[in-house]
C-alpha positions as MATLAB code, in Angstrom:
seq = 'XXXXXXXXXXXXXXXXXXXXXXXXXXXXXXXXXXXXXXXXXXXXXXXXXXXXXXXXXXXXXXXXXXXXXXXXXXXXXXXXXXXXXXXXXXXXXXXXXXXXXXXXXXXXXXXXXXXXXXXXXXXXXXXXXXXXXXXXXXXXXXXXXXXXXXXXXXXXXXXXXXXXXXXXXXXXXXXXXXXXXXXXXXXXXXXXXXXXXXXXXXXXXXXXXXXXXXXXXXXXXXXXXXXXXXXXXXXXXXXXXXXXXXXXXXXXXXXXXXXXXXXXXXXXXXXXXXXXXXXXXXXXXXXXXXXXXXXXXXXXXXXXXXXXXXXXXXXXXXXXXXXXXXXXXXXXXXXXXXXXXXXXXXXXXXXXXXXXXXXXXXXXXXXXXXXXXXXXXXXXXXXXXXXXXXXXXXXXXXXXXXXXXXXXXXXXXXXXXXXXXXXXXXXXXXXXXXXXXXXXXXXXXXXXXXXXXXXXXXXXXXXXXXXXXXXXXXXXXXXXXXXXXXXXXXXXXXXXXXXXXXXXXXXXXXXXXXXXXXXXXXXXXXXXXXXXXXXXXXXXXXXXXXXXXXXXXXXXXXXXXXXXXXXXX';
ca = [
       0.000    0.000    0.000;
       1.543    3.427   -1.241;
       0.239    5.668    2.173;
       0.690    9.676    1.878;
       1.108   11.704    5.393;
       0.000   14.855    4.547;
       0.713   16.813    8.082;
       1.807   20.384    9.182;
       4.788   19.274   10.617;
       6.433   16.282   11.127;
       6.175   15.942   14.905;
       6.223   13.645   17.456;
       2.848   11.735   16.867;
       3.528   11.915   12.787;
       7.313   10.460   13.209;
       5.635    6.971   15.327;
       3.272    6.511   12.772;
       5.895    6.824   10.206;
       7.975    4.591   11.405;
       5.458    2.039   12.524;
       4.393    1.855    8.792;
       7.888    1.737    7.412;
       8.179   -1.578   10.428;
       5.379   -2.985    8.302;
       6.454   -2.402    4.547;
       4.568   -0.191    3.618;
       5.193    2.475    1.207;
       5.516    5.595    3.238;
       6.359    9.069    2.078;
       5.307   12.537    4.037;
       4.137   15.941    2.226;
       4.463   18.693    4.539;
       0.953   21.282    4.070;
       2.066   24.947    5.059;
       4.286   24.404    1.899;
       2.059   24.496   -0.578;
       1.132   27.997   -1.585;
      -2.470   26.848   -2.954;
      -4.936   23.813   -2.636;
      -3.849   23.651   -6.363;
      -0.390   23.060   -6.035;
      -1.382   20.287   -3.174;
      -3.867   18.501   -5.539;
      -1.219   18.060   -7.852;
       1.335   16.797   -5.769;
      -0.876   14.372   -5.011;
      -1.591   13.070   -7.948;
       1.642   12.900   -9.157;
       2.280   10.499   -5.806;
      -1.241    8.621   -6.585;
      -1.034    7.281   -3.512;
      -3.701    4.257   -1.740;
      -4.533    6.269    1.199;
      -3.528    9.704    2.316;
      -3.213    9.958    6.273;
      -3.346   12.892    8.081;
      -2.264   11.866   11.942;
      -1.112   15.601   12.473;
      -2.747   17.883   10.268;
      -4.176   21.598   11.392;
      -4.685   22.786    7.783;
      -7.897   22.193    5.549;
      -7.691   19.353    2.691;
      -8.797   20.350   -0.546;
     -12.009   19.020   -1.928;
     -10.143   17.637   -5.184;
      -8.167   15.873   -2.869;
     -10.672   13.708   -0.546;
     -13.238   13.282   -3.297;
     -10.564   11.473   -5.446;
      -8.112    9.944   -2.743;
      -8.758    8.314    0.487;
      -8.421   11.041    3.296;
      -8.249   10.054    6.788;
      -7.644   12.379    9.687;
      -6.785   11.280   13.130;
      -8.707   13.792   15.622;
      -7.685   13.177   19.023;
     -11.209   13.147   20.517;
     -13.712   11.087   21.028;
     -16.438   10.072   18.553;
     -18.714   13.575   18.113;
     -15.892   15.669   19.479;
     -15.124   18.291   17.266;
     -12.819   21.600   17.681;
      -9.298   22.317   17.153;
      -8.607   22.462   21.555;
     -10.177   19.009   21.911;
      -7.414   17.956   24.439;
      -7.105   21.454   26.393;
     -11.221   21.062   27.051;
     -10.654   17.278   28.024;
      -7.868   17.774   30.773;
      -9.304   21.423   31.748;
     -12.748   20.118   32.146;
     -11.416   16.885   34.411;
     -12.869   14.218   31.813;
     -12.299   10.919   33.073;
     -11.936    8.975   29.828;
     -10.893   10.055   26.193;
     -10.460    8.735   23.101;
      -9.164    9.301   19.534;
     -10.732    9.039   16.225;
     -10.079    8.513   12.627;
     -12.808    9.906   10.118;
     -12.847   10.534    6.403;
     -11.970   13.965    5.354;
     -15.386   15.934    4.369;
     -16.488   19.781    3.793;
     -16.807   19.758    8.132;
     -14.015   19.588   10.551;
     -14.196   16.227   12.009;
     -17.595   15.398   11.035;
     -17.109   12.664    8.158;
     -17.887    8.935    8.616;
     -15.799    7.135   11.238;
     -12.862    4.607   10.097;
     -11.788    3.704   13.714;
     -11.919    5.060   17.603;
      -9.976    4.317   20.738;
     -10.585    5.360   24.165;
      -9.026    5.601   27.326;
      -8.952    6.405   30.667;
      -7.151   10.118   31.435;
      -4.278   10.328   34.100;
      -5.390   11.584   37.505;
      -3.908   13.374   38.404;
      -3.246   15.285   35.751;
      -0.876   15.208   33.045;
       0.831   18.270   30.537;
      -1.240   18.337   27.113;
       1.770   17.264   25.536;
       2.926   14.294   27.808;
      -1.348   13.552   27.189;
      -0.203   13.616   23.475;
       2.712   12.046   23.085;
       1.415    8.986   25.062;
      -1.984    7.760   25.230;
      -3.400    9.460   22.991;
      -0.165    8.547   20.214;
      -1.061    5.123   21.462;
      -4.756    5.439   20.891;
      -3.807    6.948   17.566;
      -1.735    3.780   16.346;
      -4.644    1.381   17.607;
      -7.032    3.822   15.428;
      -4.131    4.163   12.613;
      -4.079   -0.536   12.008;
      -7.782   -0.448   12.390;
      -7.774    2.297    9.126;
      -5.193    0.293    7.549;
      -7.218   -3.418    8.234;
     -10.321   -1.856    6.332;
      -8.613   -0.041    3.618;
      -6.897   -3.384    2.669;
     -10.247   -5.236    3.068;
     -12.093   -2.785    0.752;
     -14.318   -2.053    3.742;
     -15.831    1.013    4.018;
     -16.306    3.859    7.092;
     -19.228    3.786    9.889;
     -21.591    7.064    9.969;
     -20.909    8.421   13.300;
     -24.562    8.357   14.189;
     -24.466    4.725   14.314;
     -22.072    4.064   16.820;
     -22.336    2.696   20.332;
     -20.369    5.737   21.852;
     -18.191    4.412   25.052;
     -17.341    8.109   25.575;
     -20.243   11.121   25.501;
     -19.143   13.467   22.521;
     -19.024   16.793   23.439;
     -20.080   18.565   19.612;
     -18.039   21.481   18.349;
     -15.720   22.984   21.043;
     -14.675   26.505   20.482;
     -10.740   27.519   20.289;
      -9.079   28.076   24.062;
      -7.184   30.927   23.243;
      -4.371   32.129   26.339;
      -7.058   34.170   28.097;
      -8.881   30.834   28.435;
      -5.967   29.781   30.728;
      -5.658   32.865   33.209;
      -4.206   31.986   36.489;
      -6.408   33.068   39.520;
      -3.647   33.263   42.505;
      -6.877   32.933   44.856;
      -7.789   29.463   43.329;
      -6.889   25.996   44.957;
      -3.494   25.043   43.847;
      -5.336   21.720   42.058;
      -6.953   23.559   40.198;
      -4.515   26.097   38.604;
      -2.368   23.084   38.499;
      -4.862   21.813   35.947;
      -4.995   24.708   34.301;
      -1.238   24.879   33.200;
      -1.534   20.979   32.184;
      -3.982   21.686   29.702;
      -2.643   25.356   28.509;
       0.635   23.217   28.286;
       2.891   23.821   25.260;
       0.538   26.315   24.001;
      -0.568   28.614   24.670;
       0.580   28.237   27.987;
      -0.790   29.815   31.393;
      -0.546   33.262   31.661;
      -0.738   34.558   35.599;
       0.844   37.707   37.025;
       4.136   38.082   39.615;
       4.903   40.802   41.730;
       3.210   43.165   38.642;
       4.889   41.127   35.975;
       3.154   39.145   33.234;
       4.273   35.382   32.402;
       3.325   32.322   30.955;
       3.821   29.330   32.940;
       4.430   25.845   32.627;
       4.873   22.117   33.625;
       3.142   22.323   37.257;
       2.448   20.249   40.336;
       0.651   20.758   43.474;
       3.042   20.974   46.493;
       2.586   20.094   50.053;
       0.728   22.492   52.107;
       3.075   24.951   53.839;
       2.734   26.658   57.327;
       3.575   29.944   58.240;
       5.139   30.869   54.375;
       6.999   33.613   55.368;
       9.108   32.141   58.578;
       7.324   35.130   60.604;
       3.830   33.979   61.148;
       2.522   36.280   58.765;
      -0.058   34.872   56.158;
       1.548   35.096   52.688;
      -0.670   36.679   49.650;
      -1.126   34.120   46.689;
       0.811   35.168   44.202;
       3.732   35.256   46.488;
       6.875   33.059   45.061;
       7.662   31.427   48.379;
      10.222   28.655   47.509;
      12.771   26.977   44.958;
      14.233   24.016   44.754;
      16.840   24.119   41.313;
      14.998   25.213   38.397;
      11.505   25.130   39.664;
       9.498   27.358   42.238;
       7.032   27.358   44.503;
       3.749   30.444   44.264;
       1.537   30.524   47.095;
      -2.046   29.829   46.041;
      -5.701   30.391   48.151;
      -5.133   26.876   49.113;
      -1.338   24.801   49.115;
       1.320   25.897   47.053;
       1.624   25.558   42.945;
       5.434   24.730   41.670;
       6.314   25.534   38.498;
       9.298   24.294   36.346;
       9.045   26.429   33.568;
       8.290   29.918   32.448;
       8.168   32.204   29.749;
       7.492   36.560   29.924;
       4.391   37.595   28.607;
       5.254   40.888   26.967;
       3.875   41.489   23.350;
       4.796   38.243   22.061;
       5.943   34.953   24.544;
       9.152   34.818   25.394;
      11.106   31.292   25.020;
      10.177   28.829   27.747;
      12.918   28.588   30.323;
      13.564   26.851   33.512;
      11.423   28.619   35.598;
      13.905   30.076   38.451;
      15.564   31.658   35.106;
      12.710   33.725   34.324;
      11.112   34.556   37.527;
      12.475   36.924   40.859;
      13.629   34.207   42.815;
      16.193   36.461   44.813;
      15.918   35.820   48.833;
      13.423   33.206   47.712;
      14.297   29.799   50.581;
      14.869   26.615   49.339;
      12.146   24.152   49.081;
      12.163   20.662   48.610;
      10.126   19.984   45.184;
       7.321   17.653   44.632;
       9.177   14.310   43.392;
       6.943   14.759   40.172;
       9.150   17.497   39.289;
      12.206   15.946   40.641;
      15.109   16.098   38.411;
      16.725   12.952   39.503;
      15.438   10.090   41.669;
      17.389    7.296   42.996;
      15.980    4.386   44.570;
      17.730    0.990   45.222;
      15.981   -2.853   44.938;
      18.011   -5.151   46.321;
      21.401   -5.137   44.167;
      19.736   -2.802   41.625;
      20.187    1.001   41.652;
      17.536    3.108   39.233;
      18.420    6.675   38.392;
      15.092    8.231   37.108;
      16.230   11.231   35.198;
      13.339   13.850   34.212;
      13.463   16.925   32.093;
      10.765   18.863   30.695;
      10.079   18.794   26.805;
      13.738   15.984   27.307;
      15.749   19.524   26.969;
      18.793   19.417   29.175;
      20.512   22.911   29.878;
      24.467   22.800   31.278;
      23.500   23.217   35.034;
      21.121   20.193   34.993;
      23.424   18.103   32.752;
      26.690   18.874   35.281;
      23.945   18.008   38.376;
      22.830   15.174   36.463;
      26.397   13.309   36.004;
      26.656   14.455   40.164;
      23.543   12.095   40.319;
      24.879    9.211   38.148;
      28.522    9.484   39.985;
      27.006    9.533   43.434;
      24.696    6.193   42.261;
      27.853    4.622   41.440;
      29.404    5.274   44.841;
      26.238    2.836   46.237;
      26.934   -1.019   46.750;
      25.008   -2.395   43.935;
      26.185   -4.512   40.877;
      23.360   -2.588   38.740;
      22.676    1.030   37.293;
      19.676    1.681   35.385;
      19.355    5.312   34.008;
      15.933    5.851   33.016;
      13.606    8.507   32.215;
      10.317    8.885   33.338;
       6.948    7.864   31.767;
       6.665   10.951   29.531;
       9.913   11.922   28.334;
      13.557   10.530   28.427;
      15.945   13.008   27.110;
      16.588   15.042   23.911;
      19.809   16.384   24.410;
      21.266   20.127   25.153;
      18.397   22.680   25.555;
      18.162   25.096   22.347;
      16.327   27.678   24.472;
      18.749   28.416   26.950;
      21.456   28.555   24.267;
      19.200   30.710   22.521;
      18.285   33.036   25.346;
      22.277   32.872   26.694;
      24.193   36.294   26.211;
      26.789   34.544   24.113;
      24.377   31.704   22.668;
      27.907   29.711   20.567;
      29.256   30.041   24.248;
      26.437   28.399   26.049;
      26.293   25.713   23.449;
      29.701   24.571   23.744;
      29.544   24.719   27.303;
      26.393   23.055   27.322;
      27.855   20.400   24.961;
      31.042   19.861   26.883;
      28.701   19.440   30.385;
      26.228   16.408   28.309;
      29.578   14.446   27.350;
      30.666   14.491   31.157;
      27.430   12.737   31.833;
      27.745   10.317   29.092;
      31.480    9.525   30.305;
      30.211    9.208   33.799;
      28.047    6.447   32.205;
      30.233    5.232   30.061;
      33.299    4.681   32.743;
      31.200    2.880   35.200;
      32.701    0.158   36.833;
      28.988   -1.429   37.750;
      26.761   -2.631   34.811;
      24.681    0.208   33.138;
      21.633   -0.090   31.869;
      19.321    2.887   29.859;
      15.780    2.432   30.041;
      14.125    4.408   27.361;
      10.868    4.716   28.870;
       9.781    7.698   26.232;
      10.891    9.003   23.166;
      14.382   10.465   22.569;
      16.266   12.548   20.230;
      19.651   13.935   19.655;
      21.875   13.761   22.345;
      19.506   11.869   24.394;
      19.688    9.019   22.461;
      22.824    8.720   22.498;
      23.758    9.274   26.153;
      21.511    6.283   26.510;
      23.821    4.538   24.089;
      26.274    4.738   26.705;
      25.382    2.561   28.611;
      26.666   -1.214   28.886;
      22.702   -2.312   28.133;
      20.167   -0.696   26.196;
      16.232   -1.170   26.582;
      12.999    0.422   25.231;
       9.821    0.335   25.852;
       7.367   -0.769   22.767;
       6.295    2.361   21.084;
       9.216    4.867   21.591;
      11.049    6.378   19.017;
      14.363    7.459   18.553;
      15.690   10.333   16.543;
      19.452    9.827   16.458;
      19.928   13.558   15.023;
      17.797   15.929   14.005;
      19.070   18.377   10.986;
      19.856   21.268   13.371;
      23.462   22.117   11.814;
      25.728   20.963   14.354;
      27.655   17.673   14.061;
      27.126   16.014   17.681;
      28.497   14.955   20.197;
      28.118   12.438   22.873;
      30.475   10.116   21.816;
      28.226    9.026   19.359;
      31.249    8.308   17.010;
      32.199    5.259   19.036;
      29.004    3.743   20.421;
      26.871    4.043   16.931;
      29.884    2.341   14.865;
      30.236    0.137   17.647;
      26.886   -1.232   18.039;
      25.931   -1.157   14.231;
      28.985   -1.136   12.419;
      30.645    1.645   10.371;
      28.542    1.441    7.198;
      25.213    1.040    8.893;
      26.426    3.854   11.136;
      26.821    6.606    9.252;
      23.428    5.629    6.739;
      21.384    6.219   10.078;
      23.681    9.152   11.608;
      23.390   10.496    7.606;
      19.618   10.223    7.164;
      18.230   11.835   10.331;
      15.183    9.906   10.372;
      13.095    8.388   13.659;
      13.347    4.808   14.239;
      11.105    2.744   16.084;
      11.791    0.744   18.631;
      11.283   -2.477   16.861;
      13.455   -0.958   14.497;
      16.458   -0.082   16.945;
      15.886   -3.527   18.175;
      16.480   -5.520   14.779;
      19.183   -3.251   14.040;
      20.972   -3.740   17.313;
      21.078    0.030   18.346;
      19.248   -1.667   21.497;
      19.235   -4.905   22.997;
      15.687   -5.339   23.976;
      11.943   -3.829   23.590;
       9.369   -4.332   26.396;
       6.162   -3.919   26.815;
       3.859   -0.954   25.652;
       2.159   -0.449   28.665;
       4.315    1.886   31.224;
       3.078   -0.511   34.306;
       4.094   -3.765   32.627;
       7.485   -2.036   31.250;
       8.452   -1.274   34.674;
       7.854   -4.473   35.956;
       9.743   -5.959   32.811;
      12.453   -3.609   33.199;
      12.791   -4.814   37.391;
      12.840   -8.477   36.214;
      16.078   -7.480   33.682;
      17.764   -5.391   35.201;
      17.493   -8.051   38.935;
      18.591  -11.170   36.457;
      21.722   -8.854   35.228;
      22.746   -8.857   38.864;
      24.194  -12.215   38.663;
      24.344  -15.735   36.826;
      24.716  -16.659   32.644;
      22.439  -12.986   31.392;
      25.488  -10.770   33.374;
      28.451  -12.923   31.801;
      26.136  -12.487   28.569;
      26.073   -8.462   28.940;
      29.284   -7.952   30.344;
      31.084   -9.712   26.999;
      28.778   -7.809   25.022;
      29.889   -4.427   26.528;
      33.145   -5.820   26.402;
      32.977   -6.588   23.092;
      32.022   -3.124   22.217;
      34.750   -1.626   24.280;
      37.127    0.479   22.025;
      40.380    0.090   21.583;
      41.181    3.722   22.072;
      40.467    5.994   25.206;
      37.357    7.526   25.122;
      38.918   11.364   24.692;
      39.585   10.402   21.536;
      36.438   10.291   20.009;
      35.386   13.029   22.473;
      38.027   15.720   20.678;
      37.072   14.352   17.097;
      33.583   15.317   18.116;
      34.130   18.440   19.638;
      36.363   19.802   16.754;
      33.690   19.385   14.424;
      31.346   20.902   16.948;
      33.781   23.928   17.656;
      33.448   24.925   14.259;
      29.492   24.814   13.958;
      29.014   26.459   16.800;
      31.668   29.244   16.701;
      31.793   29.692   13.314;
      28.362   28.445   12.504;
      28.847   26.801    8.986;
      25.767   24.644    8.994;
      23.084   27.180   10.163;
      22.582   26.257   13.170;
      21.388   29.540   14.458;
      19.083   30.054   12.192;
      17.638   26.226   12.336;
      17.662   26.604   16.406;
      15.963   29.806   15.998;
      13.469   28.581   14.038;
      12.707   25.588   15.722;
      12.097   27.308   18.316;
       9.877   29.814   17.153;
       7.796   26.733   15.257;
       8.823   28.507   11.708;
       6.697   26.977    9.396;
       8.489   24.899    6.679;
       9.255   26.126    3.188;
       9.610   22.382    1.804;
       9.278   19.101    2.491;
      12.684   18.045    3.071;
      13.604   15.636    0.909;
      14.865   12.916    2.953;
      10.543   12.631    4.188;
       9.840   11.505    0.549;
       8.973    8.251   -1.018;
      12.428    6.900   -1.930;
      14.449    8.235    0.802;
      12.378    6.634    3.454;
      12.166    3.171    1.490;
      15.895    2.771    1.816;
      16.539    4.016    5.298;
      13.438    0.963    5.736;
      15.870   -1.381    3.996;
      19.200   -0.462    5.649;
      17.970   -0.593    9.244;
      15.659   -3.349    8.857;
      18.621   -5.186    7.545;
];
């Protein structure tokens, strides 16, 4: 089958669902909308591709009529059946629904009205969740359940269900209206649940937008804390509003009832500011420490038996120099424990996606940042790499960039079904993270550079086949954890240790590990400093969500049949 994803951008959700096609053979290529500069010139790129089915999994621009009346058109809405609206998820978490779904309908003349192909539901986190953890898993996994079920009845010749027909297991809601940012105004005087609700669903955007001490922000990636007595040390009661503690990068607001942390912010000005670790943005100054909610913890170490697990968490996977240099503290300090076992793993929603383009890009001297932002990420993926106890990286959520390959620095590599991993995105700047050893090493040379070379996602499956990990577990985050206790408590001892310790042996180079450290950062040096791939311009718009001028070329039909081919193989 010859399958089309038309999208606006090729993001998280789009990227598993082109990879889990390309698992399965088919004939994938992506066409990216906001670069077509009429439904014309769309129609006849599609009909030059004559593709089987066009799929829309991420797609916030209108389809032309020429295109569904000729071509199967299926978008993937992530509501439930009779949802409608373009802030489906922001009403679901801000309105405390208890279950959600997503659906796949037929592209007509109404948005999200045309005859249904498939639905999924499930039950929403509680508490709850950012809109774009929401997104990124159970609703992406709702999506692929919704995304076979198209596929099974395209290849069957079956046709779509009128909506009207269907048992509904969740109560649609009809058409929504857009939540713009005044939607998400913070209310100081509010329970701290419930403004910590609010962010979740304003989360990504358009964010939260509250006011401190007379300033306006947007705010971000939230928690509830634990009530707090006498706020300001003296007795007095403390006005919500009032920042009253920090712990690293996140701070505590009093509230009309508990205390709301917040990890991230932005300034509100004109135009949002970049989102930035929150203590960067707001007054913290003669602000006490606080310890933070462990939902918001940056690092986590808890020992089981002879096992040690280092959950690492950062928001969006973005990992600025501070956290990265606190980060290998953490992962030198769980060495120091008497256990045979390390696993580095990231949390349920996000494992890591390397150095953190908004800090460089908000930094005074942003090539200066970068390098030293660089430099601090390879000390935590030597930390990892030197360790005398058996590593092992968990990824428990997608990764990209230099968090993929920090995880590859470890002695054993795991994922959980469903993740995928972009090894580097096309952001200008060579890498780092001794990726030149432990790619090569794990793949091969020739293999190595095809995959470094074509930037694309790979599945997990994928990775798994290709040895760029050693095992996939289950889908489900419950059953992954307790797969990933059983593994990592058998590598404590017996024939699976002698089997992982010759493997990491066997990988082991035969040259210090500074060596491919300076090839890596001469190359880097020169993008950074002297900036000859673009990278400020591609951070800057990647940042600012630039829309695309082109479909890059490597997204087409051909390119993505022999990346298929190569890691497959």
């Amino acid at each position: 089958m010859r399958i089309l994803l038309l999208v606006s951008a090729f993001n998280g959700l789009t990227q598993r669902v082109w990879a889990h096609l390309v698992d399965r053979g088919y004939d994938v290529g992506v066409e990216l909308a906001p670069t077509f500069d009429s439904p014309e010139d769309l129609t006849r790129r599609v009909e030059e591709i004559a593709p089987d089915l066009v799929l829309a999994p991420f797609l916030k621009h209108r389809v032309p009529r020429e295109v569904w009346d000729r071509w199967t058109t299926v978008v993937v809405h992530p509501g439930p059946v009779g949802d409608r609206g373009p802030s489906s998820l922001d009403h679901a978490v801000l309105d405390g629904r208890e279950r959600w779904g997503v659906t796949a309908l037929s592209t007509v003349e109404e948005m999200d009205a045309g005859p249904v192909w498939a639905t999924s539901t499930f039950a929403m986190p509680s508490p709850p969740v950012a809109k774009s953890a929401l997104y990124n898993g159970l609703v992406a996994d709702a999506a692929m359940a919704c995304v076979d079920e198209v596929l099974r009845k395209v290849a069957a010749g079956e046709a779509p269900t009128d909506p009207a027909l269907l048992e509904r297991e969740v109560a649609g809601t009809g058409e929504l209206p857009l939540l713009r940012r005044a939607a998400f105004e913070l209310d100081w005087t509010r329970p701290a649940e419930e403004l910590a609700r609010t962010v979740a669903a304003a989360d990504g955007a358009p964010g939260a937008p509250a006011t401190l001490a007379g300033e306006r922000y947007c705010l971000f990636d939230a928690a509830v804390g634990e009530p707090v007595d006498d706020l300001d040390g003296a007795g007095h009661e403390v006005a919500p509003g009032t920042i009253v503690g920090r712990d690293g990068d996140a701070v505590a607001i009093a509230t009309g009832r508990g205390t709301l942390w917040v990890g991230y912010a932005a300034t509100l000005a004109e135009r949002r500011g970049t989102k930035l670790p929150a203590a960067e943005v707001l007054d913290v100054r003669g602000v006490p420490y606080r310890p933070v909610p462990a939902v918001l913890a940056e690092s986590v170490y808890e020992r089981v038996g002879d096992v040690g697990y280092l959950t690492i968490r950062s928001y969006s996977g973005a990992m600025h120099t501070a956290q990265c240099r606190r980060l290998t503290t953490a992962v030198e300090k769980a060495l120091t424990e008497d256990t045979s076992v390390l696993v580095v793993r990231g949390t349920e929603h996000a494992f890591s996606n390397g150095i953190h383009l908004g800090m460089i890009e908000a930094a005074a001297d942003p090539a200066a940042e970068a390098w030293a932002n660089i430099q601090a990420i390879d000390d935590l993926c030597e930390a990892i790499a030197r360790a005398d106890q058996l590593t092992v990286a968990a990824f428990t959520a997608n990764a990209g960039a230099g968090g993929v390959m920090t995880g590859l620095c470890a002695d054993v590599v795991v994922a959980r079904d469903g993740v995928v991993l972009n090894p580097y995105y096309d952001m200008g700047i060579f890498g780092s993270e001794l990726h030149t050893w432990t790619v090569a090493a794990r793949l091969g040379e020739a293999a190595a550079d095809e995959l470094l070379g074509a930037k694309l996602p790979v599945s997990a499956g994928q990775a798994a086949a290709a040895g760029l990990v050693d095992a996939v577990g289950p889908r489900d985050a419950a059953s992954f954890d307790r797969w990933l206790a059983g593994r990592a408590a058998a590598l404590t001892g017996g024939e699976e240790r002698q089997a992982a310790l010759a493997a990491a042996a066997s990988r082991r180079p035969d040259r210090p590990l500074s060596y491919f450290r300076t090839i890596e950062l001469s190359e880097m040096a020169r993008d950074l400093f002297d900036d000859r791939r673009g990278f400020a311009a591609k951070r800057r718009d990647f940042l600012r969500k630039a829309a695309p001028v082109a479909t890059p070329a490597h997204l087409r039909f051909a390119d993505g049949r022999v990346l298929a081919g190569a890691v497959a193989g």
